[in-house]
C-alpha positions in Angstrom: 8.1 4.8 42.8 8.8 7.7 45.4 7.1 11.0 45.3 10.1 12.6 43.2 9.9 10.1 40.1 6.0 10.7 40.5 6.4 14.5 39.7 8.9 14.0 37.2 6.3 11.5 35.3 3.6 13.8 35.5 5.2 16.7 34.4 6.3 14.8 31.5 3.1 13.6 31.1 2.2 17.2 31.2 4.7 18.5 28.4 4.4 15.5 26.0 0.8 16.4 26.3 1.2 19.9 25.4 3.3 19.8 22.6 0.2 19.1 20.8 -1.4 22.4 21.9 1.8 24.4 20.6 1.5 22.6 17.4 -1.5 23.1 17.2 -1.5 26.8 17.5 1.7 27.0 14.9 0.3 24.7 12.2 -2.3 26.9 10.4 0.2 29.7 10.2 3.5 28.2 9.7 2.2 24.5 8.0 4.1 21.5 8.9 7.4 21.5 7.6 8.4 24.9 9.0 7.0 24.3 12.1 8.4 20.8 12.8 11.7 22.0 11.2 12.2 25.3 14.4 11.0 22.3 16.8 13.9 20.1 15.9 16.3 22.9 15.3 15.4 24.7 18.6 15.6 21.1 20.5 19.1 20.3 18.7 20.1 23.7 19.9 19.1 23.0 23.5 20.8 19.6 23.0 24.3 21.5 22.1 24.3 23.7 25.3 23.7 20.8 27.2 26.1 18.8 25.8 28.7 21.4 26.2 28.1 22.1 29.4 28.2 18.6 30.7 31.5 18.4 28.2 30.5 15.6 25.9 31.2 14.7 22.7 29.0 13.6 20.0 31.3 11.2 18.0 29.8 11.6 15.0 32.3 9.5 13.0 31.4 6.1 15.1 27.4 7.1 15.1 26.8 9.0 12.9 24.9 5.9 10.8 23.0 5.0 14.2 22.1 9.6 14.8 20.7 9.2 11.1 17.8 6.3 11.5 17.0 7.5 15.2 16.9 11.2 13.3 14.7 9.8 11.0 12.3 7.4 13.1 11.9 9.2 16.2 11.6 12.7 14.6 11.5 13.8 11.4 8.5 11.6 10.1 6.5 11.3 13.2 7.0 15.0 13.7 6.2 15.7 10.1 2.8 13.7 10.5 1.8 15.8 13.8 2.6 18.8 11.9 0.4 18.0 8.8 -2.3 16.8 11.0 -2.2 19.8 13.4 -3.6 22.1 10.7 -6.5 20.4 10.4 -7.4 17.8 13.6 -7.8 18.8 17.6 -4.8 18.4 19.9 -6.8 16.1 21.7 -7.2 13.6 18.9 -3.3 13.9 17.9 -2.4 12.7 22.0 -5.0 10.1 22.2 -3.5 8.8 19.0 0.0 9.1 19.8 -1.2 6.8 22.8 -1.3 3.9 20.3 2.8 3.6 20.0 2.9 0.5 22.5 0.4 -1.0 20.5 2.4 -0.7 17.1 5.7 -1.2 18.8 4.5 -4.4 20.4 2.9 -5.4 16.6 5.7 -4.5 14.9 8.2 -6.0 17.3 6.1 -9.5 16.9 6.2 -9.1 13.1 10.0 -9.0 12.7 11.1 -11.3 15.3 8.7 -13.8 14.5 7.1 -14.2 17.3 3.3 -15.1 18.1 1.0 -12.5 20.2 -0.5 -13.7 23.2 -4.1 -13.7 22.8 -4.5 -10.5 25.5 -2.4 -9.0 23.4 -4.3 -9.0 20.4 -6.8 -7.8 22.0 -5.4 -4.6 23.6 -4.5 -4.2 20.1 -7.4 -4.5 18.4 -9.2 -2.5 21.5 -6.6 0.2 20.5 -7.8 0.5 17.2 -11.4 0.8 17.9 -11.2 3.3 20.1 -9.2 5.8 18.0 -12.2 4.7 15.3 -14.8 5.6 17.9 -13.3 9.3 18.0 -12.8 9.4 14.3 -16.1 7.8 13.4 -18.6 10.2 15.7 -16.4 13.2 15.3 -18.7 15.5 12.7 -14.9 17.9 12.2 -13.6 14.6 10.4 -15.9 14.6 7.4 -14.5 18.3 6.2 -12.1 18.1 3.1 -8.6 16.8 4.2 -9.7 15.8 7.6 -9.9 12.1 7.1 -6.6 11.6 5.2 -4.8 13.8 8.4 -6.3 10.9 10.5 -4.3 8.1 8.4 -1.5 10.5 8.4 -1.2 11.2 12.4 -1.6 7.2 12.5 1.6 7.1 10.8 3.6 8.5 13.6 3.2 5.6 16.4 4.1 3.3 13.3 7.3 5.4 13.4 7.9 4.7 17.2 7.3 1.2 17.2 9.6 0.4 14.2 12.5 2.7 16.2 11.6 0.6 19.0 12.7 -2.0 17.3 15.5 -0.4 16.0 16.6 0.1 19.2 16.7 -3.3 20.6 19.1 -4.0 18.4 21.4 -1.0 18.1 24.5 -0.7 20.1 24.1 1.6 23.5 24.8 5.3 22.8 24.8 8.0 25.7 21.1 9.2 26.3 22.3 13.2 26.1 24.7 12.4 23.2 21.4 10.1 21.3 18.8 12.6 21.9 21.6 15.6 20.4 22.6 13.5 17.7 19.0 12.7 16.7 17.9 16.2 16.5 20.6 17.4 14.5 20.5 14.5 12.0 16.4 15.3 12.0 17.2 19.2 11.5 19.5 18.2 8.3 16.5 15.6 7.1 13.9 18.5 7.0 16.0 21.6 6.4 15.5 20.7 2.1 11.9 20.7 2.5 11.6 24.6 3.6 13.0 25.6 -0.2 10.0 23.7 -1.8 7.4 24.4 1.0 6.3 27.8 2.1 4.6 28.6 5.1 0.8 28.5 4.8 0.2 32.2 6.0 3.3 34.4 6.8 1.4 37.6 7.6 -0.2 35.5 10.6 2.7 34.4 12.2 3.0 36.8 15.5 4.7 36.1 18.7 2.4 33.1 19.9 3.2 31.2 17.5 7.4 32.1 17.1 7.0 31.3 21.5 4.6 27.8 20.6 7.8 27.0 18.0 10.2 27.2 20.8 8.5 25.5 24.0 7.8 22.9 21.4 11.9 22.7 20.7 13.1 23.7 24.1 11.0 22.2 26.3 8.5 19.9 25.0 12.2 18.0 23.0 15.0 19.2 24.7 13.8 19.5 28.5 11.6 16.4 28.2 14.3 14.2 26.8 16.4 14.9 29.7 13.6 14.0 32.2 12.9 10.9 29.9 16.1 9.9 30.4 16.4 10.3 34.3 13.9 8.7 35.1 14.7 5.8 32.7 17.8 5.6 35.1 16.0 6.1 38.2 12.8 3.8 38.1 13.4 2.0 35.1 12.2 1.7 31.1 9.0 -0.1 32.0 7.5 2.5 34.6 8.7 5.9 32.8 6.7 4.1 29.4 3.8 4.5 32.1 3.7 8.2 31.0 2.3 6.9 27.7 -1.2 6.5 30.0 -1.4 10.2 31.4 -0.4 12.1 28.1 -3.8 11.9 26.6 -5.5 13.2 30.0 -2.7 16.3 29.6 -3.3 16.7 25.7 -7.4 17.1 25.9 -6.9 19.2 29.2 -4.7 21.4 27.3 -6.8 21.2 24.2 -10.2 22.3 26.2 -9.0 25.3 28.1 -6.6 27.0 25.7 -8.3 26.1 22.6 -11.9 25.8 23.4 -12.0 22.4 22.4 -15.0 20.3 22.7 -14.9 16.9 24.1 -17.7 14.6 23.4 -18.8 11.2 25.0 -17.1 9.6 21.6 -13.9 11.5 22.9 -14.3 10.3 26.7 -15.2 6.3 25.5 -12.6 6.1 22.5 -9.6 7.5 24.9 -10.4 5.6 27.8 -10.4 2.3 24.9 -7.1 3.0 23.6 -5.5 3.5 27.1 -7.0 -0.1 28.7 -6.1 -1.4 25.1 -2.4 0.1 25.6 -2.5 -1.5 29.2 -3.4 -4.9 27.9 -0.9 -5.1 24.8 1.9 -3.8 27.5 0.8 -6.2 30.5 1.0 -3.0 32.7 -0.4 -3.4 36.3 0.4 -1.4 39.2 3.2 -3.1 40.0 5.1 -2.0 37.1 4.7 1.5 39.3 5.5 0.4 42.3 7.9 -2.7 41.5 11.4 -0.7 43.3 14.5 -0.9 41.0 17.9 -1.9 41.7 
């Protein structure tokens, strides 16, 4: 991996892992649905300019089936579960969860096609799992009212990931670009019916924080990150960019501690670094993956 691929997977690294802090800081206002809803609807509108300016089409008509269960899979739900669970857990918790999606995929992806774990696999797996448990378990926040169920719900969005993973190895090839637009528009459409039945939690204290944490969270932490997602899929290959699955918990309790006066504890420290060698050994990653060259 050269220096330029290096930046480019840190500072994804670095968004992924704020979005968490921005949803964090629009949740309590705006509650989930309205908040996820402006992420998706700024990030398809990002999406469009792109796609107009590069001149590409979104040939809705041929994949418009295919926009719908990425819409669904990659966005809607697993956004909706951060949302929920950024009203009441730390944006460090959410990105040490949302480490876990290898895990799930890899599970998942054994479950449908049938196919045995290797023993190291299980486990990474299970190693995974404890150490979101450790977090969870010697966290005192966790006990308040509603704090445990966000837990099981923010657990639902790797889930989400790993069955699109799937998904994906079997759907036909769609442009990058034209997939991430298409996705966020059919995720925009998916969410839009749930702002007539849910309010915001507290109008009066939305101000322009949390209108600006709506849009980084659409522009830049979906619509800008995509885009670098995507190159350097095409520049170092899928199996070193999924490497930025490692640094996004370092970014999301970084940003967590200085912006929102987080506290970390050792039970913080111990689970993360558990679900990250966990995450290694259920993905067989090794420093060659890094530095393997593509061709």
């Amino acid at each position: 991996m050269g220096l330029k691929s290096a930046y480019y997977l840190v500072s994804l690294a670095a968004i992924w892992g704020a979005s968490f802090l921005f949803m964090r800081i629009g949740a309590p206002s705006l509650g989930g649905a309205w908040l996820i809803e402006g992420r998706v609807g700024f990030g398809a509108v990002f999406l469009f300019l792109v796609m107009a300016f590069l001149k590409k089409r979104i040939h809705f008509r041929e994949n418009g089936k295919h926009y719908a269960i990425i819409g669904l899979l990659s966005a809607a739900l697993p956004f909706l579960c951060y949302g929920y669970a950024a009203q009441y857990l730390s944006a460090s918790l959410m990105s040490v969860v949302n480490a876990l999606t290898p895990i799930f995929g890899t599970a998942i992806s054994a479950l449908y096609f049938r196919k045995a774990l290797e023993a190291n696999k299980v486990f990474g797996l299970l190693l995974g799992l404890i150490g979101v448990a450790v977090i969870v378990g010697f966290d005192p926040e966790i006990v308040k009212e509603n704090n445990l169920l966000a837990v099981f719900v923010v657990m639902c969005a790797p889930i989400c990931y790993g069955i699109v993973s799937v998904y994906t190895q079997k759907a036909k090839k769609v442009d990058p670009i034209t997939n991430s637009y298409g996705s966020m528009l059919m995720a925009t459409l998916f969410i839009a019916p749930l702002l007539f039945f849910i309010p915001p939690n507290s109008a009066e204290d939305i101000n322009w924080i949390v209108v600006a944490s709506v849009i980084a969270l659409g522009v830049i932490c979906t619509g800008v990150a995509f885009l670098i997602f995507y190159k350097l899929v095409d520049d170092i290959g899928m199996p070193s960019t999924l490497t930025v699955t490692f640094l996004i918990p370092i970014f999301g309790v970084f940003w967590g501690v200085i912006f929102l006066d987080e506290t970390v504890g050792w039970h913080t420290l111990i689970g993360t670094v558990l679900v990250i060698i966990g995450t290694m050994k259920v993905t067989g990653f090794t420093l060659k993956t890094v530095v393997k060259p593509t061709s």
